[in-house]
N, C-alpha and C positions, 0 to 999 in steps of 0.2 A: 504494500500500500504506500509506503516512504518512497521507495522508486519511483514510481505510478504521478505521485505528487511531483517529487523531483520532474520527473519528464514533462510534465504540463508545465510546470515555472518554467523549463526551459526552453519548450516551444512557444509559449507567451512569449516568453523573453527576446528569444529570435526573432520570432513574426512582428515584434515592437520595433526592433533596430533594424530590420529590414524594411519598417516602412519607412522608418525615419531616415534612414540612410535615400530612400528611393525621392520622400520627400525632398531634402537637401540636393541632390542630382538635380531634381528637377527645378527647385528654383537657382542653383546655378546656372542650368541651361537655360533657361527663359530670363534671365533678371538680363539685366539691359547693360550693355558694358560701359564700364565709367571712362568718361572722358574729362583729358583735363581742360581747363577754362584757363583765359588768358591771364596773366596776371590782375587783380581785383585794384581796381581804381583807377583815379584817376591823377594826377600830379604834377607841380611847378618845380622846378627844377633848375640848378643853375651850374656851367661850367666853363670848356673851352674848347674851339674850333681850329685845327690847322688847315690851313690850304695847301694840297698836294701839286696845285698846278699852276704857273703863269701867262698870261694874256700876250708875251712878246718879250724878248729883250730888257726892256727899261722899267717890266714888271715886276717884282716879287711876289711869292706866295705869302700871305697873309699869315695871321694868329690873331685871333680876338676873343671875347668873352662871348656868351653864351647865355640867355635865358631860354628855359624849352618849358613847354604847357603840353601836357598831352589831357585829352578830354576821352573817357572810354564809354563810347556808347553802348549801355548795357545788356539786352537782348541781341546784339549781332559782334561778331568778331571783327569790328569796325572802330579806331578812332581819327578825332581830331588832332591831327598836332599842330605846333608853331613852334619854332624856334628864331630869336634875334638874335645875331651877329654883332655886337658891338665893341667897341672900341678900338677900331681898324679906324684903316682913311674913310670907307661909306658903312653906314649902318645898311646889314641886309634881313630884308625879315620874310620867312620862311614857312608859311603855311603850306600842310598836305592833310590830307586822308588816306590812311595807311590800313590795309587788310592784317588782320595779329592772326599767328599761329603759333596756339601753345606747347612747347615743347613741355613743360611739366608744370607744376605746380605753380612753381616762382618763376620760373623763366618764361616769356613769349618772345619769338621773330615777329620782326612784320616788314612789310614793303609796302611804301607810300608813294606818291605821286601829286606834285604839287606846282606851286608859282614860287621860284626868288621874285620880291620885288626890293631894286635898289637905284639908285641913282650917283652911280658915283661917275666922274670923269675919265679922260682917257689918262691921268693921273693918279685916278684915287680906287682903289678896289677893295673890296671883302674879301675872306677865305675863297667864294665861290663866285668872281668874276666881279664883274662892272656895270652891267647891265641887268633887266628884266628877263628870267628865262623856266625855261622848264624843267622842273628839276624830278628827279628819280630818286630813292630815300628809303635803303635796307639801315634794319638796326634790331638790335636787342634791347629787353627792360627785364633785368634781373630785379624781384623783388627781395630784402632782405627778412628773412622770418625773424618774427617777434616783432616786429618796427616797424616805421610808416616808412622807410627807406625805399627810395629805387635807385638800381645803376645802373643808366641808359651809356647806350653807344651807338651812332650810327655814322654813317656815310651819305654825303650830298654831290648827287651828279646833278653838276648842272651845264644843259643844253646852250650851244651860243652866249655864251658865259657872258664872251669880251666883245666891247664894241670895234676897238683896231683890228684884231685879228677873228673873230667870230666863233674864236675857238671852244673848248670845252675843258670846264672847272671841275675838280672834285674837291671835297676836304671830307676830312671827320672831326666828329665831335664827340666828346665823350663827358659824362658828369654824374651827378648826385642830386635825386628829387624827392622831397617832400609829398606821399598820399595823399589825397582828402577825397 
C-alpha cells in the first residue's frame, strides 16, 4: 500500500513538472523577443569640433567649441539634433534629423542628414567649410549608467563646403551631455 502511495506522488509529481516545464517552453516560444530601444532621452551637451579638411591653400582646418541639443522623438527611432560650431573665424550651426539604431542598452548609432548654415568669407571658415551646405552626420551616444551623462561623437560631411574651391568639408566632434 506505501509503494502504491509512493507511485501516485510520483506520477502526480511528474505529470506536474511536465506540464510546467511544457508551460514554460511555450511561453518562451510565443513571448515576443526583447529589443533594445535607443538610448532614453533627450540632451544639451557641450564640446569640441576638429576640421579634417581645407577649402584651398590659404585655408586651414578649423577647431572650435561645440554646443549639441539632441531632441529624441519618443515613439519612433527618430531625433532632432543641432549642433553650433563656435569660436572659429564663422559661427556654423548645424541642424539634422538622424534615424538611431540601438546597439544595446546605453549605446545607439545613428545617421543624420541635415543643412550647415554659415556665413563666413572667403577668409573666415568653421571646422566644416564656409558656406551653406549639405551635410551627412554618422555618430554615436553612449549613455553612462546610473547618471544623466551622455558621450556623443560624431562626424560632419559636408557637401560644397567652400565657396573658392566648392570643395568638401568633414570634421568631428566629440563631447559630454546632460539628459533631461
Amino acid at each position: 500500500m506505501g509503494r502504491l502511495r509512493n507511485l501516485r506522488n510520483w506520477t502526480v509529481l511528474s505529470a506536474i513538472i511536465a506540464l510546467s516545464g511544457a508551460a514554460l517552453a511555450a511561453m518562451v516560444l510565443t513571448a515576443p523577443a526583447a529589443v533594445a530601444q535607443a538610448a532614453y532621452g533627450s540632451y544639451v551637451g557641450a564640446g569640441v569640433a576638429f576640421g579634417l579638411t581645407d577649402g584651398s591653400d590659404n585655408e586651414g582646418s578649423e577647431t572650435s567649441g561645440l554646443i549639441a541639443v539632441r531632441y529624441r522623438l519618443l515613439e519612433l527611432p527618430i531625433s532632432l539634433r543641432a549642433q553650433a560650431m563656435i569660436f572659429s573665424d564663422t559661427i556654423a550651426i548645424v541642424p539634422t534629423v538622424s534615424y538611431d539604431i540601438p546597439l544595446n542598452w546605453q549605446t545607439q548609432a545613428y545617421v543624420g542628414a541635415g543643412v550647415a548654415f554659415q556665413d563666413g568669407g572667403e577668409d573666415s571658415t568653421s571646422p566644416i567649410g564656409n558656406q551653406t551646405s549639405f551635410v551627412i552626420q554618422p555618430g554615436v551616444d553612449y549613455s553612462l549608467p546610473y547618471s544623466n551623462l551622455v558621450i556623443f561623437g560624431n562626424a560632419i560631411i559636408a557637401f560644397d563646403a567652400y565657396r573658392e574651391s566648392g570643395g568638401t568639408a568633414a570634421s568631428v566632434q566629440g563631447g559630454v551631455g546632460l539628459r533631461f
